[in-house]
C-alpha angles and dihedrals in degrees: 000000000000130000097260096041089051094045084056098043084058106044086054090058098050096049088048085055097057096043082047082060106036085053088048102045094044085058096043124110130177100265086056098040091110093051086039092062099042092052092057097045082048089055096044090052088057086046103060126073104257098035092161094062095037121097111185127202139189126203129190115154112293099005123075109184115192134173103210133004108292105272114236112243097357131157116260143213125172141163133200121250111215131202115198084346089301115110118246110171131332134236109234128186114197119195121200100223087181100098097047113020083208097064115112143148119268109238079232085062085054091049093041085050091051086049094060099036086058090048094050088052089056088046090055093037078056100049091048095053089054097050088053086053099049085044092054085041082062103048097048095048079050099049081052107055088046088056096052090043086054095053089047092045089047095050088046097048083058099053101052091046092085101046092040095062088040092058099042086042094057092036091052087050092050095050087056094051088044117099105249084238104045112108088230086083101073090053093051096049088053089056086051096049093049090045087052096050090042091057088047091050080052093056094056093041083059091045082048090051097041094239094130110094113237138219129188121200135176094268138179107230096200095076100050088055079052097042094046095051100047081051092058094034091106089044093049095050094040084059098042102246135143139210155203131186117203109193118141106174116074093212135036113161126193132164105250150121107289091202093045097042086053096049083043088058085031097058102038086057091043091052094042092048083053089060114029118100128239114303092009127155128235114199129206122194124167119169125151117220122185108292105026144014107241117201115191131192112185130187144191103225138109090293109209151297120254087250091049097053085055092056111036107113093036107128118254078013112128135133091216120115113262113279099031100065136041092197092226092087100094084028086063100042078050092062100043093048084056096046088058092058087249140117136233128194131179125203143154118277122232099252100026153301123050131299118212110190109188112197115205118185116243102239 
């Protein structure tokens, strides 16, 4: 074979091997990135001129995709794969020049490597811009359904206003004609005390809903923390936890609702002393830095699954047993954070028990 005859031979190969992989990458997803890979390297080995002695690999982070076992001293050519113009992994073709000293790469292998490197970037350029916008599509089917629930909650919350004082007004009544020593009064003071829960269940359904008018005001946020605390200090002792409040600066001041900030710190204790052991500790720390003003309640419980971390503000959601918990407490905590333009996040901590780090923006 002549120069000429072996120059073409080889150019044919070569642009078989890009429409192969073109072919290859324009039919390519996420699920089959793997077999994807493997199919192109594969197509780039039948492509050089020693094939038979090549072994291509790819490397992106986690995956390493080869061919063949990695040949010992071998020649090498690579080129970097870039994702948004930052490199995230290389292509790399290694050739065993041990069996024949003559055997080299061809500077048009270099060029054609460079060619599918390049390719493979704009497919995972590709896969990351539909997974943002998966991930937009969820959030606003979510931010929909939670529109819809908030006007049913709220509709719901208004229509048992009305029964619900009419049942805690005439029980009340009735415990007041009742003789102290008649066993009717037990029963009466537990209608009381679910008519009481289920008002208060009202309540959050219309926080949830954001029926509940708000006013921000210019606040310390020292003092809630205080006043919060000294509220649930007969609740804390009858369960047996303990606390600590780590709060070094007098004074951190933030625009926001004064009701809604101190059944934000409420609920959260309330919430830590629920699930703290015996003899637990529940730990408050507030400090502002330059940017935010960053709350933390912190517990020693059983923290939570990976299901249940997902899941966690999602309203009528609760792993407490039925009858101690709405599930819209944390839900709640959840929207007035937002409405305050904050965030709120809730993990495991390191030892044990749960960490929920609430982020207000400095005005």
């Amino acid at each position: 074979m002549n120069t000429s005859e072996f120059e073409l031979k080889e150019r044919i190969k070569e642009l078989t091997c890009l429409y192969e992989v073109s072919t290859i990458l324009g039919n390519a997803n996420q699920e089959l990135l793997e077999e994807t890979l493997k199919a192109v390297a594969l197509s780039l080995k039948r492509a050089v001129q020693h094939p038979e002695l090549t072994n291509v690999t790819f490397v992106l982070n986690a995956i390493k995709i080869s061919t063949d076992k990695q040949a010992n001293g071998a020649l090498s050519i690579q080129s970097d794969i870039k994702v948004f113009n930052q490199i995230k992994g290389k292509l790399v073709a290694n050739l065993d020049n041990s069996v024949s000293k003559e055997a080299h790469f061809l500077k048009e292998e270099q060029y054609l490597l460079n060619n599918i490197a390049l390719k493979t970037g704009n497919l995972l350029e590709r896969i990351e811009i539909q997974k943002n916008e998966n991930s937009l599509k969820q959030q606003m089917e979510r931010a929909d359904r939670l529109t819809i629930l908030g006007e049913i909650t709220a509709g719901i919350a208004h229509e048992l206003n009305t029964p619900l004082a009419n049942i805690l007004g005439f029980a009340e009544l009735l415990k007041n004609d009742l003789d102290a020593t008649s066993n009717l009064v037990n029963d009466v003071d537990k209608i009381i005390q679910n008519a009481i829960f289920s008002r208060e269940v009202v309540k959050k359904l219309m926080f949830f809903a954001c029926e509940m008018p708000q006013e921000k005001k210019h606040i310390n946020l020292v003092p809630h923390i205080k006043n919060a605390i000294n509220l649930l200090e007969a609740t804390f002792k009858k369960e047996h936890v303990k606390y600590i409040v780590k709060v070094e600066e007098e004074e951190i001041w933030l625009q926001a609702d004064p009701v809604q900030i101190t059944q934000i710190i409420f609920n959260l204790l309330m919430n830590a002393i629920y699930f703290s052991p015996k003899e637990g500790l529940v730990t408050v720390e507030a400090f502002s830095t330059n940017k935010d003003i960053v709350l933390k309640i912190l517990d020693e419980g059983k923290g939570f699954t990976k299901d249940e971390i997902e899941k966690v503000f999602q309203p009528f959601f609760t792993t407490k047993p039925i009858g101690d918990g709405s599930g819209l407490g944390l839900s709640v905590v959840h929207g007035i954070v937002a409405s305050h333009k904050g965030t709120i996040t809730a993990e495991n901590n390191i030892n044990k028990g749960a960490i929920f780090t609430i982020t207000f923006p400095l005005n």
